[in-house]
C-alpha positions in Angstrom: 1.1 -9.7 69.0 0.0 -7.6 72.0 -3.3 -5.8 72.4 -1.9 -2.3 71.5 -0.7 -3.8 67.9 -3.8 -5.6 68.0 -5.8 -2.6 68.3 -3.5 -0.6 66.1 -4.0 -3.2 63.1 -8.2 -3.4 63.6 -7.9 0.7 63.9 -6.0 1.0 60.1 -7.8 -1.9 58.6 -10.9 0.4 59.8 -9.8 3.3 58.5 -8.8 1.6 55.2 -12.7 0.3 54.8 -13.9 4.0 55.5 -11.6 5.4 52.7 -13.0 2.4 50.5 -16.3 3.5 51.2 -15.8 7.1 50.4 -14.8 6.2 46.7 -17.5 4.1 46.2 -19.8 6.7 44.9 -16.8 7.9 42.2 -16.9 4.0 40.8 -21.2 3.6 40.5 -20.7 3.9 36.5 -18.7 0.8 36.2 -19.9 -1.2 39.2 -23.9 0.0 39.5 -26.1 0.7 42.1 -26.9 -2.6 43.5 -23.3 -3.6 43.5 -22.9 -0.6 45.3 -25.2 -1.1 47.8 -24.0 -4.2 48.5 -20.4 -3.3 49.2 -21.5 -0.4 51.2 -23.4 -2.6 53.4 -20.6 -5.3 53.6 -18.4 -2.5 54.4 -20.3 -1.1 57.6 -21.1 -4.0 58.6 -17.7 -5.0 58.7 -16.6 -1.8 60.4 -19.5 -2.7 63.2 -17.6 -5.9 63.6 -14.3 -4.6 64.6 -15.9 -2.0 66.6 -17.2 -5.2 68.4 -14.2 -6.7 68.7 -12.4 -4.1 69.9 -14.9 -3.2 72.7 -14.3 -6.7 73.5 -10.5 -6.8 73.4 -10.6 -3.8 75.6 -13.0 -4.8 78.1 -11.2 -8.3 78.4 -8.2 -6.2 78.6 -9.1 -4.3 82.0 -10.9 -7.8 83.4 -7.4 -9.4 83.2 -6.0 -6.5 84.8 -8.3 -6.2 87.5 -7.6 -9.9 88.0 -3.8 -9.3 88.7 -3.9 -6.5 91.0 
């Protein structure tokens, strides 16, 4: 897999999560509020993690680069 696919997958899965969390208020009757709260949380935090991870693929990205030139 290269980076751009790399980045490509972490960039839908992210986009997926965010869509997730936009219905979450439309399911509160069946799930509740804590349940709710929990998955919300899981959710950004997850998001935070690949945010992470891409920042990191990135920056590794241009070190390797810079190494080669």
């Amino acid at each position: 897999m290269t980076l751009e696919e790399g980045l490509e997958l972490i960039h839908n899965y992210k986009k997926g999560l965010e869509k997730f969390i936009e219905t979450l208020p439309e399911q509160s009757v069946q799930l509740g509020s804590e349940m709710i709260k929990t998955l919300l949380m899981s959710s950004k935090n997850e998001i935070a993690n690949l945010d992470a991870i891409e920042k990191a693929l990135k920056r590794e990205s241009k070190y390797e680069s810079g190494l080669s030139e």
